[in-house]
C-alpha positions as CSV (number, residue, x, y, z in Angstrom):
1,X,158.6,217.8,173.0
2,X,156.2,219.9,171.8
3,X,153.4,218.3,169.4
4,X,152.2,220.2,166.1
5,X,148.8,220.6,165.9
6,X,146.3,221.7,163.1
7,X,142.6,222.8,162.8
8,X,140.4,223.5,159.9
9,X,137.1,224.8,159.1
10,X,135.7,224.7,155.9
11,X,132.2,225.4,155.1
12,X,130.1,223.2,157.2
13,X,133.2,220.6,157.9
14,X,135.8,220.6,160.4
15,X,139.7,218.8,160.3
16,X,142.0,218.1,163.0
17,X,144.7,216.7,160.4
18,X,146.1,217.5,156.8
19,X,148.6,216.6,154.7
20,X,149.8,220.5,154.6
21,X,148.7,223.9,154.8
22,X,151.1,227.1,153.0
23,X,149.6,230.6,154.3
24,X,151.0,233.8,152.3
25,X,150.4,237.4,153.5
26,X,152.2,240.5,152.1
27,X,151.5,244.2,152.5
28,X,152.6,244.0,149.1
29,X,150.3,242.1,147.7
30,X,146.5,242.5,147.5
31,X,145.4,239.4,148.8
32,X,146.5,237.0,151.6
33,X,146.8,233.5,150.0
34,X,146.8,230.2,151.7
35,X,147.0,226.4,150.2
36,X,145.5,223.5,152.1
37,X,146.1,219.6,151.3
38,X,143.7,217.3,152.6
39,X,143.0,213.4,152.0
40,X,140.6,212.8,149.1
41,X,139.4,209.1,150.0
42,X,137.9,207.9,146.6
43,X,137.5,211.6,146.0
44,X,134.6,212.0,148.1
45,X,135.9,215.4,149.5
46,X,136.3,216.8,146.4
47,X,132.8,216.7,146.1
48,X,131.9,218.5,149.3
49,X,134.1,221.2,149.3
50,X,133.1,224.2,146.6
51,X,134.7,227.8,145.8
52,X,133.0,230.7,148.3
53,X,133.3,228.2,150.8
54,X,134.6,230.1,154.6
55,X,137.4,228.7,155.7
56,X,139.7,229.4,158.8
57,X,142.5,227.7,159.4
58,X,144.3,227.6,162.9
59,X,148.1,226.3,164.0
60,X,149.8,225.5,166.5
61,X,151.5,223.2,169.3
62,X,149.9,221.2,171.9
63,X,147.1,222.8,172.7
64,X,148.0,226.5,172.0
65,X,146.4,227.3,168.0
66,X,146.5,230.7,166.8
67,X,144.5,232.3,164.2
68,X,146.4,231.9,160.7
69,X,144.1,232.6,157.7
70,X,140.5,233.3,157.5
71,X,138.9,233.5,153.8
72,X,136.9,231.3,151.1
73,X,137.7,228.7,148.9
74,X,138.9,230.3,145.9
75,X,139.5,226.8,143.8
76,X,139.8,223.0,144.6
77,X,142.2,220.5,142.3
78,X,140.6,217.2,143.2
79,X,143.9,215.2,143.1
80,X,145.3,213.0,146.1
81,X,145.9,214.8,148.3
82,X,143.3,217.0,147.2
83,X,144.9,221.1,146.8
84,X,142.5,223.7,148.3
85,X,143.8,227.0,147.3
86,X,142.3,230.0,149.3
87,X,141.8,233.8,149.2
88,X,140.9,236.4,152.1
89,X,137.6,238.4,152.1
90,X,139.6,240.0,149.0
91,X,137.9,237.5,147.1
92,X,134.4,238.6,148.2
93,X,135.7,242.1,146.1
94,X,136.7,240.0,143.2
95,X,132.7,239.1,142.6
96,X,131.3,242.3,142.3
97,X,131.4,244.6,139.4
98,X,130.9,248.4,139.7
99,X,131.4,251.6,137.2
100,X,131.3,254.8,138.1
101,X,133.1,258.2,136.6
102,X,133.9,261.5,138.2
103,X,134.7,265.0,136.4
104,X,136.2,265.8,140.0
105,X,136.9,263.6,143.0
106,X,139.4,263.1,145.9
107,X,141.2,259.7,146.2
108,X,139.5,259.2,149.5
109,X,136.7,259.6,147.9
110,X,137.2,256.8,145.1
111,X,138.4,254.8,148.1
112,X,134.8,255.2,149.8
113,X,133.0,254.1,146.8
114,X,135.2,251.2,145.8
115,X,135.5,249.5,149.8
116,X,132.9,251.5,151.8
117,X,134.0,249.7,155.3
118,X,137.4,250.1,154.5
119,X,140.3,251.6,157.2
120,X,141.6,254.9,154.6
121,X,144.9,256.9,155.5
122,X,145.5,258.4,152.5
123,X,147.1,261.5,151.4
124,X,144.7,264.7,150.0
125,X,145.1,263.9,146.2
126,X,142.6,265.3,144.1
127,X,141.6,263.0,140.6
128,X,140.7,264.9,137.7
129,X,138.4,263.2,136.0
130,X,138.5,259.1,137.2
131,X,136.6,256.4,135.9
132,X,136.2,252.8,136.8
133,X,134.2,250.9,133.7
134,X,133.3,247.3,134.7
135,X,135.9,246.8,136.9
136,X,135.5,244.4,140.3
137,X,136.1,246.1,143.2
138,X,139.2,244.1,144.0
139,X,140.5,245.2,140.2
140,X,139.7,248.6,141.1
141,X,141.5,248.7,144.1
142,X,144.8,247.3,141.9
143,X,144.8,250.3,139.8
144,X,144.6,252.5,143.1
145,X,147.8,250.9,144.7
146,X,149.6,250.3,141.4
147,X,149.0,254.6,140.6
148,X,149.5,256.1,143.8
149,X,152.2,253.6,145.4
150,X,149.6,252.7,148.4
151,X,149.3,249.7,151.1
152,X,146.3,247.6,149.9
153,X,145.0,244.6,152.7
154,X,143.1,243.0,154.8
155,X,143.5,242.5,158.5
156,X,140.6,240.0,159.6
157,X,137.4,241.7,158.1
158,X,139.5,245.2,157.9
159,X,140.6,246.3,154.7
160,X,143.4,248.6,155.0
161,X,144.4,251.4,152.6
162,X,147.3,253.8,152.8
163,X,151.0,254.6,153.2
164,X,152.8,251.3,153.9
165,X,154.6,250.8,157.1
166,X,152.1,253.7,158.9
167,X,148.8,252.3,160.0
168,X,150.4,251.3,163.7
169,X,151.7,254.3,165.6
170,X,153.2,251.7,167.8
171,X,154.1,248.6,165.8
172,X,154.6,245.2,167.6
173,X,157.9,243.8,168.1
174,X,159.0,240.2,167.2
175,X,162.3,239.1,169.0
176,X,165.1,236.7,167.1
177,X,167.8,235.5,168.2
178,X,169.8,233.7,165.5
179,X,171.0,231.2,168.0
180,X,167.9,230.6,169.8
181,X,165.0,230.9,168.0
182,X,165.9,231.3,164.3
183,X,165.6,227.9,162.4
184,X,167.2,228.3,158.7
185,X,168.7,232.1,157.7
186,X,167.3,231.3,154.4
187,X,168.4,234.1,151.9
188,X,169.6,236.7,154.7
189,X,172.9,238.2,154.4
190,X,173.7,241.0,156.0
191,X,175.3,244.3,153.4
192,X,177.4,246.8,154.1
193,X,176.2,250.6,152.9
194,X,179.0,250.8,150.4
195,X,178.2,247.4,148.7
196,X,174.2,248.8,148.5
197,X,173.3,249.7,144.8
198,X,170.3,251.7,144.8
199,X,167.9,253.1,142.0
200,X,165.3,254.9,142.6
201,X,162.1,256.0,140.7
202,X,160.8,259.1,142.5
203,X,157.0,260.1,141.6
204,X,155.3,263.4,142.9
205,X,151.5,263.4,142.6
206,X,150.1,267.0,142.5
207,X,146.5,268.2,143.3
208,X,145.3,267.6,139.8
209,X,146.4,264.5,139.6
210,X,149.8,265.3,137.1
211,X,152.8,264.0,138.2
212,X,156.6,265.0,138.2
213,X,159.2,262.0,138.0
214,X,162.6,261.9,139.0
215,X,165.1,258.9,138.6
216,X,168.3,258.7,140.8
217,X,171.0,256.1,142.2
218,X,173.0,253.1,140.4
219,X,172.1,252.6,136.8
220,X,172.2,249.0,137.9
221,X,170.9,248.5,141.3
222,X,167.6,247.7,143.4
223,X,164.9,249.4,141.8
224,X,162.6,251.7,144.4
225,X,160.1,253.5,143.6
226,X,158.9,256.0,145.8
227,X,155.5,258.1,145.9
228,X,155.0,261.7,147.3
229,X,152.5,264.4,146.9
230,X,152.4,267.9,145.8
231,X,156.4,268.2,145.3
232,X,158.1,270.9,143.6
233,X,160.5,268.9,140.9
234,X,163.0,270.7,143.2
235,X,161.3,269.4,146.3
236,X,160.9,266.1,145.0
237,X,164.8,265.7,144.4
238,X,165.6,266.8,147.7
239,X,163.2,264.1,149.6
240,X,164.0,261.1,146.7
241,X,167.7,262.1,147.8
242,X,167.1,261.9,151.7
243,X,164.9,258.1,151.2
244,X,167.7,257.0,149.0
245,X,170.5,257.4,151.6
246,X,167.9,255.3,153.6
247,X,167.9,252.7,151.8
248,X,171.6,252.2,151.7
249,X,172.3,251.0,155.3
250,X,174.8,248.6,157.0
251,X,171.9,245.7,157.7
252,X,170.5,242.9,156.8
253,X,167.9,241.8,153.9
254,X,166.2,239.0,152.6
255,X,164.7,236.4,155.1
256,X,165.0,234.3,157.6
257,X,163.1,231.0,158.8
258,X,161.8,230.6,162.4
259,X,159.6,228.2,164.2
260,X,155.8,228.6,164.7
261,X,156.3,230.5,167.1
262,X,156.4,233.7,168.1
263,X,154.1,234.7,165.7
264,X,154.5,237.1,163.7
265,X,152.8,239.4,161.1
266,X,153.8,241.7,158.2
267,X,154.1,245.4,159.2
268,X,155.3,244.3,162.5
269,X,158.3,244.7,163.5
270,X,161.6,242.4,163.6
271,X,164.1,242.7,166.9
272,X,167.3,240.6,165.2
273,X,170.3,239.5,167.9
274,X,173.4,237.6,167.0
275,X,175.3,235.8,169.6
276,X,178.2,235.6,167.2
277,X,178.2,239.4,166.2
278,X,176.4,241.6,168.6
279,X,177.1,244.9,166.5
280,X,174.7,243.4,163.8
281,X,171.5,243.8,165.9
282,X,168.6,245.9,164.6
283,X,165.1,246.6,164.0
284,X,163.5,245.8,160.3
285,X,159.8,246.1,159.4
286,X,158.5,242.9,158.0
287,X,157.5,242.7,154.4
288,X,156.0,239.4,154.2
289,X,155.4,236.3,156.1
290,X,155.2,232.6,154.9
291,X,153.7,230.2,156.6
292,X,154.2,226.2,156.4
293,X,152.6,223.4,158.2
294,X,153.6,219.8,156.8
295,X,155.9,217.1,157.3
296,X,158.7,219.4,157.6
297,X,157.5,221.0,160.7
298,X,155.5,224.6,161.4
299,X,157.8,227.2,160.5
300,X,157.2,230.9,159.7
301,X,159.7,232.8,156.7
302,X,159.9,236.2,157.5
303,X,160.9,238.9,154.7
304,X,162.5,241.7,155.8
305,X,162.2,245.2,154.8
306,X,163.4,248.4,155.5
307,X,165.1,249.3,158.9
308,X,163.0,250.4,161.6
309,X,165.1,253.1,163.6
């Protein structure tokens, strides 16, 4: 049997145990999270371990750790066991400040200013005017995802910006078999097309940075919404049409629990097999993966998204 193991850097210190460790990463989300819980002998770690702090934290079994989170301390709850709650190098954008206003500027443009090292696949979107007044960087990079419906994180020291699901031409795939090497189904279920409810939100950016909405689908179902650029309102309904019947597919959604391994990461791609029903196979992307390390054994949630084919 295989044996879990642990290791964890933080700052100048170094762990080979804890109590638990929760790692959260989402395209969705701006930041990649992670929780640690450590012994706090007569609270003598709480006084060594400080917000900035690096910390990487790696997983694993035997003697085969991958790579989980790297980031900083982001806040410390000295209780027993003591709570270490982290943030990826998203927090280093949460402690600088900037302004900055443009009559007339592209979005790459802003993009440039706000993360200079940052990966950018954007779409040609001019901004006319834009102003960022005292915002951090990190905050300014929330009102460009939140406006313009873009992927907004971090890979290692990369931050990523862009269309979700298109920054790997070739996206790698993660096999499960929910026989073999699925743990818990969780909250998947798999849906037939004609039980999908769909609504959609469909927004068309144009060149000067006005934008045409159109809303279609069930009054009450899932709420999408969907960006494009430079649509005709014509145009627009014709494409917010065309992702709609996309989203309306016989498939499954929700997520499903695994082991440790394989390891998997969001934007990657999920390869489902069912003993039981072999006509349910498919391909999703992967919206989100939770990690947990504890008492309950290393397992990975995976949250699926749309289908992959």
């Amino acid at each position: 049997m295989k044996a879990m193991r642990s290791h964890i850097i933080i700052g100048d210190y170094e762990f080979d145990y804890c109590h638990g460790v929760t790692v959260e990463s989402s395209w969705k989300t701006l930041a990649d999270t992670a929780v640690i819980e450590l012994p706090n002998v007569q609270g003598l770690l709480a006084k060594q371990v400080k917000p900035g702090q690096a910390v990487k934290i790696a997983l694993g079994y035997d003697d085969l750790l991958v790579t989980e989170f790297e980031g900083y301390v982001s806040a410390v709850s000295p209780k027993t066991p003591m709570r270490i709650e982290c943030m990826d190098e998203m927090w280093k954008l949460r402690q600088e400040t900037i302004s900055q206003s443009w009559r007339s500027v592209s979005l790459a443009d802003v993009l440039a200013f706000i993360a200079p090292n940052a990966i950018v696949k954007v779409p040609e979107v001019q901004l006319s005017p834009f102003r960022l007044d005292k915002v951090t960087r990190a905050e300014a990079l929330t009102v460009v995802k939140e406006q313009y419906g873009l992927a907004v994180f971090f890979r290692g020291l990369e931050l990523c910006v862009g269309v979700p699901y298109t920054f790997d031409e070739q996206p790698s795939v993660i096999q499960y078999h929910m026989q073999k090497n699925v743990a818990s189904f969780g909250s998947l279920e798999f849906r037939r097309a004609d039980d999908v409810k769909v609504k959609v939100k469909a927004i068309s950016i144009r060149p000067d940075n006005s934008r045409i909405d159109v809303d279609l689908g069930d009054s009450d179902g899932e709420q999408h919404t969907l960006h494009f650029y430079n649509l005709t309102a014509a145009e627009l309904k014709v494409q917010a049409e065309q992702k709609m019947a996309l989203l309306k597919f016989d498939g499954y959604k929700g997520s499903l629990t695994a082991f440790g391994f394989p390891n998997c990461q969001h934007s990657q791609i999920a390869e489902l097999a069912d003993g039981n029903y072999p006509e349910r196979g498919g391909r999703y992307f992967i919206d989100a993966v939770t990690v947990s390390y504890g008492d309950n054994g290393y397992r990975r949630e995976a949250t699926l998204g749309k289908k992959a084919e």
